[in-house]
C-alpha positions in Angstrom: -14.2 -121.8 50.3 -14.3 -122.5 46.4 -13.9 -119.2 45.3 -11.2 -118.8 47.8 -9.0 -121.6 45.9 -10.0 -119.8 42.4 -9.0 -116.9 43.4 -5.3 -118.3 44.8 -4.7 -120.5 41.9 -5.5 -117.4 39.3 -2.7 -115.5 41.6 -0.2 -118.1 41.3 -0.4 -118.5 37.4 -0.6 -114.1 37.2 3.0 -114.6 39.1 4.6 -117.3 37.5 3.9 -115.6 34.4 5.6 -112.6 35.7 8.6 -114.3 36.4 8.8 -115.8 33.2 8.8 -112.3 31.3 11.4 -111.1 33.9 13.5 -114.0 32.8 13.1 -113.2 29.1 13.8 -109.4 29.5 17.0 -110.2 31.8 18.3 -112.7 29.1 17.6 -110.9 25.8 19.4 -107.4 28.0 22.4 -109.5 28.7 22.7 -110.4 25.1 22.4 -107.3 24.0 25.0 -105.8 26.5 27.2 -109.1 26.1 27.5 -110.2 22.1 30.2 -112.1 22.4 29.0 -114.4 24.5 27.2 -116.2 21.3 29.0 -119.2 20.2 31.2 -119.1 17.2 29.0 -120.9 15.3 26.2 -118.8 15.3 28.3 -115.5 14.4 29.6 -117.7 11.4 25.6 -117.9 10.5 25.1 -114.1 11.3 27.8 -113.1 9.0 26.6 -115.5 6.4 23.0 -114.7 6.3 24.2 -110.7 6.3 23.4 -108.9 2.6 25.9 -105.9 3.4 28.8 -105.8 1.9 32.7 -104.5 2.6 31.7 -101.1 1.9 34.3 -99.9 -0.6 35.8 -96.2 0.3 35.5 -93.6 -2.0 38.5 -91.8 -3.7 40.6 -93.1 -1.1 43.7 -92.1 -2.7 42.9 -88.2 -2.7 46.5 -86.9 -2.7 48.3 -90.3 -2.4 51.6 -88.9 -3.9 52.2 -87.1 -0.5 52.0 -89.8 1.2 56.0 -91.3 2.5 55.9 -94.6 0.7 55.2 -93.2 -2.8 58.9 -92.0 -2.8 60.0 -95.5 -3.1 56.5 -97.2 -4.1 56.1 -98.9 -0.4 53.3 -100.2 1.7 52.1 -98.9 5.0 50.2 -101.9 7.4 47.4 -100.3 9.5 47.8 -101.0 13.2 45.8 -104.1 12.4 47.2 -106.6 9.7 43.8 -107.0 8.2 44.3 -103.3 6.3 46.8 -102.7 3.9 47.7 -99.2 1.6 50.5 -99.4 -1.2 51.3 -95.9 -2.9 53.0 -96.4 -6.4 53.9 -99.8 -5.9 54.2 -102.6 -3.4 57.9 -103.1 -3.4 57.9 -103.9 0.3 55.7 -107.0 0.3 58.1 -110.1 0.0 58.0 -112.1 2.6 55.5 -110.4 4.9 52.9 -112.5 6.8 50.5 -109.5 7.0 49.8 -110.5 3.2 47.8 -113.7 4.3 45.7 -111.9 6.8 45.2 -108.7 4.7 41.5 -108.0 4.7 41.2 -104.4 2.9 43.9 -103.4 0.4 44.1 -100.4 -1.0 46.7 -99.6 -4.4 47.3 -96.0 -5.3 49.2 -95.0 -8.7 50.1 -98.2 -10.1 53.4 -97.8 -11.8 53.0 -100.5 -14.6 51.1 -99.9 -17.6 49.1 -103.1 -17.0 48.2 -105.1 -14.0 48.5 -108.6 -13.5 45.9 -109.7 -10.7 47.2 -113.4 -10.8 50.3 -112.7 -9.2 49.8 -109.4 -7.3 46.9 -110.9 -5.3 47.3 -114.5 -5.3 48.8 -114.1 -1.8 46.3 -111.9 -0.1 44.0 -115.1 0.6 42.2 -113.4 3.3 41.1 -110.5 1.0 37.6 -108.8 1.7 37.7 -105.5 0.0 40.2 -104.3 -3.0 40.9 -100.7 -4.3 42.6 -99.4 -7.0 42.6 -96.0 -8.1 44.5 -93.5 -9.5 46.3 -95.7 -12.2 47.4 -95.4 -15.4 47.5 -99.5 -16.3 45.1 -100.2 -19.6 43.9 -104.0 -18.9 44.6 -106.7 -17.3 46.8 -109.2 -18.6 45.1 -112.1 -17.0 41.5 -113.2 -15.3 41.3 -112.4 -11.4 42.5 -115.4 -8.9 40.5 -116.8 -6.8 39.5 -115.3 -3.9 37.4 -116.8 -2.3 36.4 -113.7 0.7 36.5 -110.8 -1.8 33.2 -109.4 -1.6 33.8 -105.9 -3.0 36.4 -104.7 -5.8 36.6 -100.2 -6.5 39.0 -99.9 -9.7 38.1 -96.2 -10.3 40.4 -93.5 -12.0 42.1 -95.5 -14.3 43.2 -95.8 -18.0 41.4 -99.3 -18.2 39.4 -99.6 -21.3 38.9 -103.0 -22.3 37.4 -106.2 -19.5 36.4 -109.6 -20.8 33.6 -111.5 -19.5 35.6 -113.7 -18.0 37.5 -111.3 -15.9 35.9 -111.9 -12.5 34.6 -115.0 -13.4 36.6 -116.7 -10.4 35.2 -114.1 -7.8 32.6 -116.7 -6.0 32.1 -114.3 -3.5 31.8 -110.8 -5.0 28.7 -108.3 -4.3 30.1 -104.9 -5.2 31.8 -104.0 -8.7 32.8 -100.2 -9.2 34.5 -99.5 -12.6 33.3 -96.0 -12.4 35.8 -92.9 -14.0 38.1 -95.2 -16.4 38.7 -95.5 -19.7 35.8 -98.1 -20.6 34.3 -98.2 -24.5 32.2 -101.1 -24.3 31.2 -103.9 -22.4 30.4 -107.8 -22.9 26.4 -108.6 -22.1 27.7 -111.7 -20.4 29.5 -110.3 -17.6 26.8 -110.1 -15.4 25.6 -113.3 -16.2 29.5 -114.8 -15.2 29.3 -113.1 -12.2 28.1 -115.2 -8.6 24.6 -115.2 -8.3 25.4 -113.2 -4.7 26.1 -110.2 -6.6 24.2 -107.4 -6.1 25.5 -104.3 -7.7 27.9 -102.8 -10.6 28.7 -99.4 -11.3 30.2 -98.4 -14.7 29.0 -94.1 -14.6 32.1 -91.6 -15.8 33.6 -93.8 -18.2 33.2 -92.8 -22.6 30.9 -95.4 -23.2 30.1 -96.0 -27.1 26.5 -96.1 -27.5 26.9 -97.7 -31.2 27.6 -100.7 -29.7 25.2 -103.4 -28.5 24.0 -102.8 -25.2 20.4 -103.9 -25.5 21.1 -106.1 -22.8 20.2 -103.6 -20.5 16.4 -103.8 -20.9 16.3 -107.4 -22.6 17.6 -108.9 -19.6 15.6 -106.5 -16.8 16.6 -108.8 -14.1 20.6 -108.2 -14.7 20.0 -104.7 -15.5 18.8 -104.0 -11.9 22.3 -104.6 -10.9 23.8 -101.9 -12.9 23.2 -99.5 -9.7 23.7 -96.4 -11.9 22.5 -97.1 -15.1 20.2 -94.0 -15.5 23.9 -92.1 -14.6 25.6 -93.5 -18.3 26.0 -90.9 -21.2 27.2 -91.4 -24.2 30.3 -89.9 -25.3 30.3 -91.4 -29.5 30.1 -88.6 -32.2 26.3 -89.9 -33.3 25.1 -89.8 -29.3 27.3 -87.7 -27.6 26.1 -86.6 -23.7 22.8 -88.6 -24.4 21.8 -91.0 -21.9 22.3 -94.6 -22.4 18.3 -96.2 -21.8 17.2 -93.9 -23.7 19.1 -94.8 -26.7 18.9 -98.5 -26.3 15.5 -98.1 -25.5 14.7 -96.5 -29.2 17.4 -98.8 -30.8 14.7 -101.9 -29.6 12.2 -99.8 -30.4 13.3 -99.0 -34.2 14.3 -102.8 -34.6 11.1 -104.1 -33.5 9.3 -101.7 -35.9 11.0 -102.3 -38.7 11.6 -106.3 -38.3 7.0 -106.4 -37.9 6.4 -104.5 -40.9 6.6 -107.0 -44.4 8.5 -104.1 -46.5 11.1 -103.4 -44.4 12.3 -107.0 -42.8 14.8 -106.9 -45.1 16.1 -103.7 -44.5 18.7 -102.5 -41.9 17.1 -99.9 -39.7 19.6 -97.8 -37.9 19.2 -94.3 -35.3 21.7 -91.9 -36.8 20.8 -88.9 -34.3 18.7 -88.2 -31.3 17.9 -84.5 -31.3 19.0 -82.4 -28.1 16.6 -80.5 -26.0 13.5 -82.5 -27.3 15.4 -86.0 -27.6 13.8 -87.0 -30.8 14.9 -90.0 -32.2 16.0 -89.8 -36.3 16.2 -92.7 -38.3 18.0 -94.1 -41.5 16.3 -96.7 -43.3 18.6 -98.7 -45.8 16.8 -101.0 -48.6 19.7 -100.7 -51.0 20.6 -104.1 -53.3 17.3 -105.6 -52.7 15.6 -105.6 -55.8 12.7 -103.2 -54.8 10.3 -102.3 -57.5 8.3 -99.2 -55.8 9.2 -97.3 -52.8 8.2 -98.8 -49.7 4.8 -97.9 -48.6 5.8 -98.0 -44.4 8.6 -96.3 -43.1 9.0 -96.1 -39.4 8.3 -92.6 -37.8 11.0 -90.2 -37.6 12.6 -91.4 -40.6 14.7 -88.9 -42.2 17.2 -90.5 -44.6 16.5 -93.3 -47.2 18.9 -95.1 -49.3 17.5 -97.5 -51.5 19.9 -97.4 -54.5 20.6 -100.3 -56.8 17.1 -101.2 -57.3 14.8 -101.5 -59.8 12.0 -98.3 -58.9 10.6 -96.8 -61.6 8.3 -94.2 -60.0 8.6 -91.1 -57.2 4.7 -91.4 -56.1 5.3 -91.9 -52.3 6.7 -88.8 -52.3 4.3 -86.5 -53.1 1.7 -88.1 -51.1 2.2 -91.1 -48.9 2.2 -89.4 -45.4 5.4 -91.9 -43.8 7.5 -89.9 -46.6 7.0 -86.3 -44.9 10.0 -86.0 -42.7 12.5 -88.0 -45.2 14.5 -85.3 -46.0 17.3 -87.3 -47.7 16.5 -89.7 -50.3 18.9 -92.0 -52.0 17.6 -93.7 -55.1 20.7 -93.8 -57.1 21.0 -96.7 -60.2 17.2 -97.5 -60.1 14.8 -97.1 -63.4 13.4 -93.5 -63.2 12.2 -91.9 -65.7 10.0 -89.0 -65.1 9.9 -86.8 -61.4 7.2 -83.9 -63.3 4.6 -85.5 -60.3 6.5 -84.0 -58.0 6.2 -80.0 -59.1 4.5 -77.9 -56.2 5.0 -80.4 -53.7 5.5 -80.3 -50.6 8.5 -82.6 -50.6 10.3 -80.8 -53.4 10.2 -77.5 -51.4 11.3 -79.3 -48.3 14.1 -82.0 -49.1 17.6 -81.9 -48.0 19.0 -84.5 -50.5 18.3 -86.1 -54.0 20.1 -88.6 -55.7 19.1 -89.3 -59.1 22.2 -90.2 -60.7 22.4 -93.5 -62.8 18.6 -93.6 -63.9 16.7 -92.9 -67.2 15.3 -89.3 -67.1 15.7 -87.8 -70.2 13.7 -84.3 -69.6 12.0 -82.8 -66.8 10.5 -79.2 -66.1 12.7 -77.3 -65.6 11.2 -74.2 -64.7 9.0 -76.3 -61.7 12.7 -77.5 -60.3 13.8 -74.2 -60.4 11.0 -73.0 -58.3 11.3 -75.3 -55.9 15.4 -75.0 -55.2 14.5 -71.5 -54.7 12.1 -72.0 -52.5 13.7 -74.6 -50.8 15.7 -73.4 -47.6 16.8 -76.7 -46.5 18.1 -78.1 -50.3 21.7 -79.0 -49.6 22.5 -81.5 -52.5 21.0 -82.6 -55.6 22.7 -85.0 -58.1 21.7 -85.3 -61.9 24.6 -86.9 -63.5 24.7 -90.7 -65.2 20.9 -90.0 -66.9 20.4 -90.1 -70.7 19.3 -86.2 -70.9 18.1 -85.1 -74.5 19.1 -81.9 -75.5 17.0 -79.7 -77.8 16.8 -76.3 -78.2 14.6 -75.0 -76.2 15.2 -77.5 -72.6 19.2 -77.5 -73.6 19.2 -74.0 -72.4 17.1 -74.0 -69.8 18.7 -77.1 -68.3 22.2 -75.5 -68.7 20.8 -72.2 -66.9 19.6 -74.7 -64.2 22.8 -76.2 -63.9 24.8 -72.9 -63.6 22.7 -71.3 -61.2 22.1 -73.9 -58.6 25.8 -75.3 -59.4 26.6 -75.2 -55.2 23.5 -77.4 -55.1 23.8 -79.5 -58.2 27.9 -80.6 -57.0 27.7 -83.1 -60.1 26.6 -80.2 -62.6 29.5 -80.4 -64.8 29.4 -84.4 -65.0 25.8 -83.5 -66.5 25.8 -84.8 -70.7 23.4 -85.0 -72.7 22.6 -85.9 -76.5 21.5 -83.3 -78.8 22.3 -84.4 -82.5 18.8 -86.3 -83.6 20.5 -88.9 -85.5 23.1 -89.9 -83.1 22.1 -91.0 -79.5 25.8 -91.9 -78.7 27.3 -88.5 -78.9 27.7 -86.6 -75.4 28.4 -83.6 -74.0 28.5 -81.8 -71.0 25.2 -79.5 -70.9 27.9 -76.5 -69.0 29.9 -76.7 -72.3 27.4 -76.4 -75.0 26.5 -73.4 -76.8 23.1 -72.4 -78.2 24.7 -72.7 -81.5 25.7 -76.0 -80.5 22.5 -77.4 -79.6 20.0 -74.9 -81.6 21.4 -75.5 -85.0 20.6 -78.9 -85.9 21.1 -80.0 -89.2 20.4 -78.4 -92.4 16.6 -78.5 -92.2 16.9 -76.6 -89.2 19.5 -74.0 -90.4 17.2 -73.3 -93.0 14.3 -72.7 -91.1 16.1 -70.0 -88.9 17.1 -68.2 -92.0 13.5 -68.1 -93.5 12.3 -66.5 -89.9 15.3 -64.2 -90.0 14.0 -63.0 -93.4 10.6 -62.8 -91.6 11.7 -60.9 -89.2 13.8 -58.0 -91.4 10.7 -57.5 -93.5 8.5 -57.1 -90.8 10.6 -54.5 -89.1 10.8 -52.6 -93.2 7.1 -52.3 -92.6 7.3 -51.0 -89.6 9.7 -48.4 -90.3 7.6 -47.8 -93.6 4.3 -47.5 -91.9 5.8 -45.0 -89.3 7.7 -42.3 -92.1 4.2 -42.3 -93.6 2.8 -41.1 -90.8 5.4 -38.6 -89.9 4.9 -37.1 -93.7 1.0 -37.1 -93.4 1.5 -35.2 -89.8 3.5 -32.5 -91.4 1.6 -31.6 -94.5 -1.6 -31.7 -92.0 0.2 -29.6 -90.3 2.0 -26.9 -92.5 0.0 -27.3 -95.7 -3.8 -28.1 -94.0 -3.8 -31.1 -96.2 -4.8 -34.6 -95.3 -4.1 -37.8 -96.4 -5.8 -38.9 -100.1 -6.9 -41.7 -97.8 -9.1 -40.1 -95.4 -11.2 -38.0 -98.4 -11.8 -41.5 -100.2 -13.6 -42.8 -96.6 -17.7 -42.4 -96.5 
C-alpha cells in the first residue's frame, strides 16, 4: 500500500511538470508568431538596448540626374512619410508636414557651393539616417543642429575638404560617420573625442589625406582609433608619402620621435621622415641639429638616417665619418659655417666614395689632397653635390693647379666652383681670386726670389740638354771612324 501512494504521487508531479513545459512552449510560440502583442514599453526598451544602427545605403544616388525632380531640384516622398529623396535641391519642401516625420533623407547633387545644416535640417526633427552624395559644396558654414534621433550620417562624393571638431558635436545620438570619397586634407584629433560616447564607427578611406600632418592620434589614443572602421584602408596622397598607408607612417613618425627625444645628443634636434621607400617601405630619416652650438658630430643618429644638417655650429672635426657606424647610410651631410679645418682623414673611405652631398662652405680649410678627392668623386657613383666656396684656400704653386684642375673637371659636381678664391701672394692674405681664373703665371711666379729661382733652373735645364746633344755627336763621330777608318776612340786604347 505504501509504495502504491509513492508510486501515484511521483506520477502526479511527472504530469504537472509536463503541463508546465506545455505552457511555456505555447506562450514563448505565441510571442514569437504575435510580436506586437508586447506592450509599448517594452519595444521602447528593445530598441534602446539594440547596438545596430540605421544602416546607411551605399551610393544611393547612382544616376540621380535622371531622376524627374532633378529638372527643377524637387523632392520625391516614399509611399511612407518617414523616407524622403531630393535631387539637386529641395525647392519643394515649404510647408510640408512629411518634414517632421521624415526618418531617412536622402540629398543628391547639392546645388550650392556650401551647405548650411542649421537651416536645411532643423525641421526634419524625426531624422534617423541622412545622406548626401554627389555634391560639389566645400564646408559647412555652420555646426550640425540638434538631432536628437540621427543615428547615422553618409556624406560621400563630395568636394568637402575642411570639418571642425565641433561639427557634430550636437549629434547626441550618432553611431555611424561616413566621410568616405571627399575632398578631406586633414582632420582634428578631437573629433572623436566630441562625438557621443554611443558612437561606434567613422569612415574617412578615398579622401587625399596629408600624411605631414599630425595624426598620431591614431595609435596614441588606441581606444578612439578602433572607431576609425577603415583605418588600415587610408593612403597618403602628399608629395613626401604619396600611396603609402597611413599606420604605417604614423607609426614610424612615433617611432623616430621617441628615438630621437631618449637619446641625450639629439633631444634638441628636430627628427623628421622625409621618405618611406616603396616596395620594401623603409623608413628614411633627416636629422636637423643646426644653430645649436655643437662642438663634434653627434655620436647617435637614429637608424635609417640619411640626411644631416647641422650647420651654424662650432665642429671642428669629420671623425664620425670615417668610422662611427650610425654615419654609414648618411648620404647627405650639411655642415655649412662650422670650424673645419682639415677632411685628409677621410681619403679611402668608405664614406667619401659613397656620399650624395657635402657642404663645406663657410669653414676654415685652407688645403686638402687633392688627388685623394679626386679619386673618390670618380669613384663615387652616387656624388650629386659638393660645395667648397666661403673657405680661406691658400694657393701655391703646386696645389693652385691641382685644385683648379679639380674644380674644372668635377665643375657639374662642385656647382659653387667658380665662387672658389683663394690667396696666393705670401705677403698679402687679403687679396682673392677665383682659383677658375688664375693662371700658372699667376700663382707660380711669386715674387722676385721666386722668378729668380725659375730662371737659374731654366739655365740648368739648357746646359744639361748642350751635354746631351754634345755627348751624342761624339758618339756618332767615334761610330763612323770605327767604322770607315777601323779606328777607335783615343779613349778606349788609354783603358787597362
Amino acid at each position: 500500500m505504501t509504495m502504491y501512494k509513492q508510486n501515484v504521487f511521483i506520477n502526479e508531479i511527472s504530469y504537472v511538470k509536463t503541463i508546465f513545459c506545455l505552457l511555456l512552449l505555447i506562450r514563448a510560440s505565441t510571442a514569437t508568431l504575435r510580436p506586437h502583442a508586447e506592450s509599448s514599453t517594452d519595444m521602447a526598451v528593445l530598441q534602446l538596448a539594440s547596438t545596430t544602427p540605421t544602416p546607411i545605403p551605399v551610393h544611393s544616388c547612382s544616376n540621380w540626374t535622371a531622376a524627374p525632380e532633378a529638372a527643377v531640384g524637387n523632392c520625391r516622398f516614399g509611399k511612407q512619410a518617414a523616407q524622403i529623396s531630393c535631387y539637386g535641391g529641395m525647392n519643394n519642401t515649404a510647408q510640408q508636414r512629411e518634414l517632421l516625420l521624415a526618418e531617412q533623407l536622402l540629398l543628391c547633387g547639392w546645388p550650392q557651393l556650401v551647405f548650411n545644416p542649421h537651416r536645411e535640417l532643423q525641421q526634419f526633427t524625426q531624422l534617423r539616417s541622412l545622406t548626401i552624395e554627389n555634391s560639389g559644396f566645400k564646408e559647412f558654414v555652420f555646426d550640425f543642429p540638434e538631432l536628437f534621433y540621427l543615428q547615422a550620417i553618409n556624406i560621400s562624393w563630395t568636394n568637402l575638404s575642411h570639418i571642425t571638431a565641433h561639427t557634430f558635436k550636437q549629434m547626441f545620438s550618432l553611431k555611424i560617420l561616413d566621410l568616405r570619397w571627399n575632398q578631406l586634407m586633414q582632420l582634428e584629433g578631437p573629433l572623436l573625442q566630441l562625438l557621443p560616447r554611443s558612437f561606434e564607427q567613422l569612415y574617412l578611406g578615398g579622401n587625399p589625406w596629408n600624411c605631414t600632418s599630425q595624426f598620431n592620434w591614431m595609435l596614441l589614443q588606441p581606444e578612439k582609433a578602433r572607431m576609425l572602421a577603415d583605418r588600415e584602408e587610408l593612403l597618403c596622397t602628399d608629395r613626401k608619402f604619396k600611396e603609402r598607408q597611413m599606420l604605417l607612417v604614423m607609426h614610424y613618425e612615433l617611432l623616430l620621435k621617441s628615438e630621437c627625444e631618449s637619446h641625450s645628443d639629439l633631444q634638441n634636434c628636430s627628427c623628421v621622415m622625409h621618405h618611406i621607400i616603396p616596395k620594401s617601405h623603409i623608413p628614411l630619416y633627416t636629422v636637423n641639429c643646426s644653430h645649436l652650438q655643437f662642438q663634434r658630430l653627434p655620436d647617435y643618429l637614429p637608424a635609417n638616417t640619411t640626411t644631416l644638417l647641422i650647420n651654424n655650429n662650432e665642429i671642428s672635426d669629420v671623425n664620425p665619418l670615417r668610422d662611427n657606424p650610425h654615419y654609414r647610410h648618411v648620404v647627405d651631410v650639411h655642415l655649412q659655417h662650422n670650424l673645419i679645418s682639415n677632411i685628409d682623414i677621410l681619403e679611402d673611405t668608405f664614406w667619401l666614395e659613397h656620399f650624395r652631398l657635402f657642404n663645406l662652405r663657410g669653414n676654415r680649410l685652407r688645403k686638402l689632397q687633392v688627388y685623394a678627392l679626386d679619386n673618390a668623386l670618380n669613384e663615387n657613383e652616387n656624388v650629386n653635390l659638393l660645395l667648397l666656396s666661403k673657405n680661406p684656400w691658400h694657393c701655391n704653386c703646386k696645389f693652385g693647379m691641382r685644385l683648379r684642375e679639380l674644380l674644372t673637371k668635377y665643375k657639374d659636381i662642385v656647382r659653387d666652383a667658380w665662387n672658389v678664391s683663394c690667396t696666393y701672394m705670401q705677403d698679402d692674405e687679403l687679396r682673392l681670386s677665383k682659383v677658375l681664373m688664375l693662371s700658372r703665371q699667376d700663382i707660380c711666379n711669386i715674387g722676385a726670389e721666386n722668378e729668380t729661382r725659375i730662371h737659374y733652373l731654366d739655365w740648368l735645364n739648357g746646359v744639361m740638354a748642350s751635354l746631351i746633344i754634345l755627348i751624342l755627336g761624339k758618339l756618332a763621330y767615334d761610330y763612323y771612324f770605327y767604322k770607315y777608318h777601323n779606328r777607335v776612340p783615343w779613349i778606349v786604347l788609354k783603358l787597362p
